[in-house]
N, C-alpha and C positions, 0 to 999 in steps of 0.2 A: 504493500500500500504506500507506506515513506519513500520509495524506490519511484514509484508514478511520480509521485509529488514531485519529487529531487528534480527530477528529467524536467517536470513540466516549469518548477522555479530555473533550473538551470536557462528552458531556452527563453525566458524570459529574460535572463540577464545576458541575451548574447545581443540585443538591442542597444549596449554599450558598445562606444566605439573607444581606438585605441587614442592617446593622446598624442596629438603633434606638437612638435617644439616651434618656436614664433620667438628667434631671437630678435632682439632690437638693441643693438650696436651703435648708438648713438650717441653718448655719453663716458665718462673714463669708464675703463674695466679693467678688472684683476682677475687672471684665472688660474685655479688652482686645481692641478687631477689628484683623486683621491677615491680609489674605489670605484671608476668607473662615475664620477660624480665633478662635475664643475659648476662655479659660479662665476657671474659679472657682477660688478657694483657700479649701480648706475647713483644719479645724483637723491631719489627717495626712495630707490628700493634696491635688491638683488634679484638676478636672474639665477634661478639653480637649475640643471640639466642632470635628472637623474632619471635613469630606466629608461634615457631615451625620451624622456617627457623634460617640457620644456614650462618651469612653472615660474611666476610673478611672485614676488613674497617684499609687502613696504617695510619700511624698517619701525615703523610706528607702531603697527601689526605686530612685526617679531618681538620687540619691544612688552606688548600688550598683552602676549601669549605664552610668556614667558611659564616653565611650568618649574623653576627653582619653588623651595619652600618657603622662601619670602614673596614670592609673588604669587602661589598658586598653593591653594588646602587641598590635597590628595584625598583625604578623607570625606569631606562635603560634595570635593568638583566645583570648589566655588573659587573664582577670582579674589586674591589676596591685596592685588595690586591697585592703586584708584589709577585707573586710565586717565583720569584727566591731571595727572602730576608728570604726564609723560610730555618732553619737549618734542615738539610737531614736527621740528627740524632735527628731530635726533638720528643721526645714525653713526654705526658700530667704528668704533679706533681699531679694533682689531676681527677678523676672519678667517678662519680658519675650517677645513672639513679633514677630519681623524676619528677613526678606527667605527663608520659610519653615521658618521655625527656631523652636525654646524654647530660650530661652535662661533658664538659673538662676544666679543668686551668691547662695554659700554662708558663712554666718557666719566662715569661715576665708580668705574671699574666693577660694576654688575657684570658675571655673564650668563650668558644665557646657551643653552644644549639643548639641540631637537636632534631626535634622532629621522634619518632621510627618509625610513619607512613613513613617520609619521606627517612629516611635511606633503611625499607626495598626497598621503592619503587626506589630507585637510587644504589641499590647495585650489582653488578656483579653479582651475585647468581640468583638476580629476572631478570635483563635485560637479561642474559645468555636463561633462559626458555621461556621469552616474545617476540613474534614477532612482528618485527617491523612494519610490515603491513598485518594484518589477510588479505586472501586471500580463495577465492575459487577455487580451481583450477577444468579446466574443460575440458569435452571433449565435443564432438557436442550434444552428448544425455544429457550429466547430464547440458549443459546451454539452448536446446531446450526445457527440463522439469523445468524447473525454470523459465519461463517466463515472462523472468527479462522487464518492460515496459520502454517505450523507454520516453523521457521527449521531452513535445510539445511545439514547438516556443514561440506561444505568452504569454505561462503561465511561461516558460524557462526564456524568456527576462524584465521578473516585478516578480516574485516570488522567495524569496531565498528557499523556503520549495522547488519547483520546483530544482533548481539548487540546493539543499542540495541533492535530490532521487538520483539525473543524479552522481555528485562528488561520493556519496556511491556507486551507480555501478560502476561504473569507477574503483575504490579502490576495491574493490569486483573481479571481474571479469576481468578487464583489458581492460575493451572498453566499451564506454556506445554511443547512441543514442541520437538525437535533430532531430523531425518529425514537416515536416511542415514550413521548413525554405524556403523563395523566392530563386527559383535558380538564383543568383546572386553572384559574387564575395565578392557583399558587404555585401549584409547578410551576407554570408560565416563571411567574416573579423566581423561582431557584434558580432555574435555568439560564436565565439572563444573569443572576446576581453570578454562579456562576466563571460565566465570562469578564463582568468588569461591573462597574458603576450606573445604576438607573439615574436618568436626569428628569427630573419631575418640571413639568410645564406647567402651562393654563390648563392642557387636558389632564392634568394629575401626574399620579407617580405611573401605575399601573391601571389601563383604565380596560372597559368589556362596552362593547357597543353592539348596536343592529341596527338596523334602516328604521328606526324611530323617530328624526331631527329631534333630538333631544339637545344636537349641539348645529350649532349653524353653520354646516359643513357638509357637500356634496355625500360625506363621505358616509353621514347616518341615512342613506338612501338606496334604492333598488338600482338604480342605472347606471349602467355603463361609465366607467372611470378611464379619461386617457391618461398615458405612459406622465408619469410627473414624481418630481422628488416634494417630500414634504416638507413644512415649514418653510418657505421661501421667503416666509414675511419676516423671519426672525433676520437677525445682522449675521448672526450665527447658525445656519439651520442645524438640526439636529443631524449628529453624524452616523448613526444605526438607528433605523427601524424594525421592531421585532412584530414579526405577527402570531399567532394560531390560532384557529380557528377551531373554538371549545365547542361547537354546536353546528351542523351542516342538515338542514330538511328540507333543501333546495334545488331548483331547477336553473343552470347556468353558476355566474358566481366564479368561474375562475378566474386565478391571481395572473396577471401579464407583467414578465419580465424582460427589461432591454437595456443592454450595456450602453448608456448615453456616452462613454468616453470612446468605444468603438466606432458610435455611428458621425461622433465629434472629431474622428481622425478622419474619416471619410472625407469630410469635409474641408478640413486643414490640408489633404493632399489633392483635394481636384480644385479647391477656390483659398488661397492663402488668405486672402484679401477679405473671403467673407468669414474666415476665421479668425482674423485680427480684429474685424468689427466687434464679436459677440465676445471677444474675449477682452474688449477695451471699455465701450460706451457701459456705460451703467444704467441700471432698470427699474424701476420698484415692483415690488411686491406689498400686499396691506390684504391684512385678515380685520373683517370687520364684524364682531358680535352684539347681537343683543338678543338673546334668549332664555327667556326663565332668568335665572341668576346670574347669567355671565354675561356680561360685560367687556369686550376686550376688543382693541383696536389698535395692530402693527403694523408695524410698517418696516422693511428690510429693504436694501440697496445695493446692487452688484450688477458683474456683468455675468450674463448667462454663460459665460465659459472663465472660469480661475485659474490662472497658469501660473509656476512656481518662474519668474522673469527671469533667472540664473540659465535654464536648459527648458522654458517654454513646455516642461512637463503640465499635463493637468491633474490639479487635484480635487475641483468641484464643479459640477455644472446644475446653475441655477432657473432649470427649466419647468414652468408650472403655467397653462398658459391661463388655467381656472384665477388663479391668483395674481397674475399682472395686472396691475392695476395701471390707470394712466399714465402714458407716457411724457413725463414733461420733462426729463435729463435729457437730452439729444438737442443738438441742434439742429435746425431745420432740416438744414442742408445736407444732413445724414443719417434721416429719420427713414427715407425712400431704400437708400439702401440697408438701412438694421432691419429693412423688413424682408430685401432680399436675401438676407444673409439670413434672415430667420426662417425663411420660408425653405434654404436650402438643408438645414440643419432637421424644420420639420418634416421634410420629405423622407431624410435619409432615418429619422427615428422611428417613420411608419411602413418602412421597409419590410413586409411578411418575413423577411428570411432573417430581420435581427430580430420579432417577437417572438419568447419564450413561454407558452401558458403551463402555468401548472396548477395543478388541484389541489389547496390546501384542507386537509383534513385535519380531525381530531387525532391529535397527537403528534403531528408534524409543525413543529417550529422553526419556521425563517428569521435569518437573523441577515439584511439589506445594508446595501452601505448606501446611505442615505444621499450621498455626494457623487456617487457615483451612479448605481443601476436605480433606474425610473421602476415603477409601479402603477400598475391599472389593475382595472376586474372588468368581468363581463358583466351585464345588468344579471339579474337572479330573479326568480319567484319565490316566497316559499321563507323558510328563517333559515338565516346565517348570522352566529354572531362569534365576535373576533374578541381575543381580546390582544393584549400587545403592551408597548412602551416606546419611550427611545431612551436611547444610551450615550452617553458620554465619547464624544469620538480621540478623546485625547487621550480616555482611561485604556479602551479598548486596545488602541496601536501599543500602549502602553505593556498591557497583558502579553501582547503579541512577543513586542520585544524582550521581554524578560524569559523569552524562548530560546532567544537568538534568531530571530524572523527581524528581516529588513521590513523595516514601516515607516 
């Protein structure tokens, strides 16, 4: 099972590419060979060449990063030194690279030792190529052919190997599976606790619903739901949705999944131009209640595509079209095209061959990445009722990582 996994993270990071060097010789330089390792010192930085990689490092930065024990707690991870006592125009009296080390002394005769593993591994150059979260992106065929296994309650709730598979697809794919869970609110709530942290909203901690409008929301309703991430209105939408569905006496009602970041590269590779749009202009979203007792009126702002600006990776797409609300961020003059670019983006999300239906029943819990893959239902007759949460997306990657899973 770890062995599929392995293969399918490995070809995910073959989406890196190798780093090239980009000397700039412009300025005095000193070079020194040392282990297959040279540097230039330009007038605010050095240039280091190691592995074949060609990396930038300012000297305000090195300076900054110092990880001696007057400037860096080992134990915390926390910064010892106050950045702001560092002279803007500082750089090193002395440079040296031995026995695979820089070594710097500093006019106040501080020095400082990075070792060159760790430099390449922290330098723009390498994080620029390295993504931040290898990903597969998918349509219905390429994640039906991968039959990725879903992780089983009671091995889920005492096994970390269990819950390490479930985190890796999660990370992978953008939705994983737990079969076998009691339809109960409360398993619901173990399950999730589980994995990581519930974040309690307007709609509660843990909430159970049916197409009642008991809340002022498409979502307490019979019809037909399209592909949309939730919470759009918040600044921060939620980063996991969990669902199951304790109660099924229905006719229709299944759940529609679609990798929005799959059909968002589609896009980025035949029209660059309308993927800079959606990933630049900003949009609102507003949730507006007033039913029974609740009261609530948001309002969230972004652009429907979130890129990390370092390596133009995505990490959120803010797509909900129920919830856009008026358009008044754009200027005129490129309001015509955020529609064509929108219109290209919704064509490619209603592509039959990226929708995924599946049938959630009692005892199967999804657990969505809320930033990533979109969610619909078919309309239903008949009772369905769900119940769910969302989760914390920083606790989550968090769980991940104390695996050793890249997040």
């Amino acid at each position: 099972m770890f062995g599929t996994l392995t293969h399918r993270l490995r070809a995910a990071f073959r989406q890196t590419h190798v780093l090239s060097a980009n000397w700039i010789q412009n300025s005095q330089t000193r070079a020194c060979a040392a282990r297959s390792a040279t540097f230039h010192l330009h007038e605010d930085h050095l240039v280091l060449n190691y592995g074949g990689s060609g990396m930038h490092f300012n000297y305000v930065w090195l300076r900054d990063h110092c990880r001696s024990e007057s400037s860096y707690n080992s134990v915390t991870n926390q910064r010892n030194l106050d950045t702001a006592s560092i002279d803007l125009n500082i750089r090193p009296d002395k440079t040296s690279v031995e026995d695979g080390n820089l070594i710097l002394t500093w006019p106040d005769g501080h020095v400082t030792k990075y070792s060159l593993s760790w430099l390449a591994e922290n330098s723009y150059e390498a994080r620029k190529q390295k993504p931040v979260q290898p990903r597969i992106l998918w349509n219905a065929d390429i994640y039906t052919k991968a039959n990725v296994p879903a992780a089983k309650w009671d091995k889920f709730m005492s096994c970390d190997e269990e819950l390490k598979m479930f985190l890796q697809n999660y990370l992978l794919y953008g939705f994983a599976f737990v079969e076998g869970v009691p339809a109960t609110v409360e398993a619901t709530e173990a399950v999730t606790q589980r994995v990581s942290i519930i974040r309690e909203t307007t709609y509660g901690r843990m909430w159970s619903f049916t197409a009642d409008f008991s809340r002022g929301d498409t979502a307490y309703s019979t019809i037909a739901l399209d592909r949309h991430i939730d919470t759009t209105y918040f600044y921060e939408p939620c980063g996991i949705q969990v669902f199951h569905c304790i109660k099924h006496a229905a006719t229709g009602g299944k759940t529609l999944l679609v990798d929005g970041f799959h059909a968002a590269k589609k896009v980025q590779q035949r029209s660059p131009e309308n993927f800079e749009l959606l990933s630049r202009l900003p949009i609102p979203h507003e949730y507006i209640e007033n039913t029974g007792s609740h009261r609530n009126h948001m309002i969230g702002i972004g652009p429907l595509i979130n890129t990390y600006p370092w390596n133009k990776e995505m990490y959120l797409i803010r797509y909900n079209n129920l919830d856009r609300t008026v358009i008044n961020t754009i200027p005129h003059d490129l309001v015509q095209k955020w529609y064509v670019a929108h219109r290209d983006l919704t064509t490619e999300l209603r592509r039959p061959e990226n929708e995924l239906w599946v049938k959630l029943t009692p005892g199967k819990v999804i657990f969505i990445d809320n930033w990533r893959v979109m969610h619909g239902r078919e309309s239903f007759t008949g009772v369905r009722q769900l119940c769910g949460c969302y989760m914390t997306r920083d606790d989550v990657l968090s769980a991940a990582r104390s695996f050793g899973l890249q997040a």
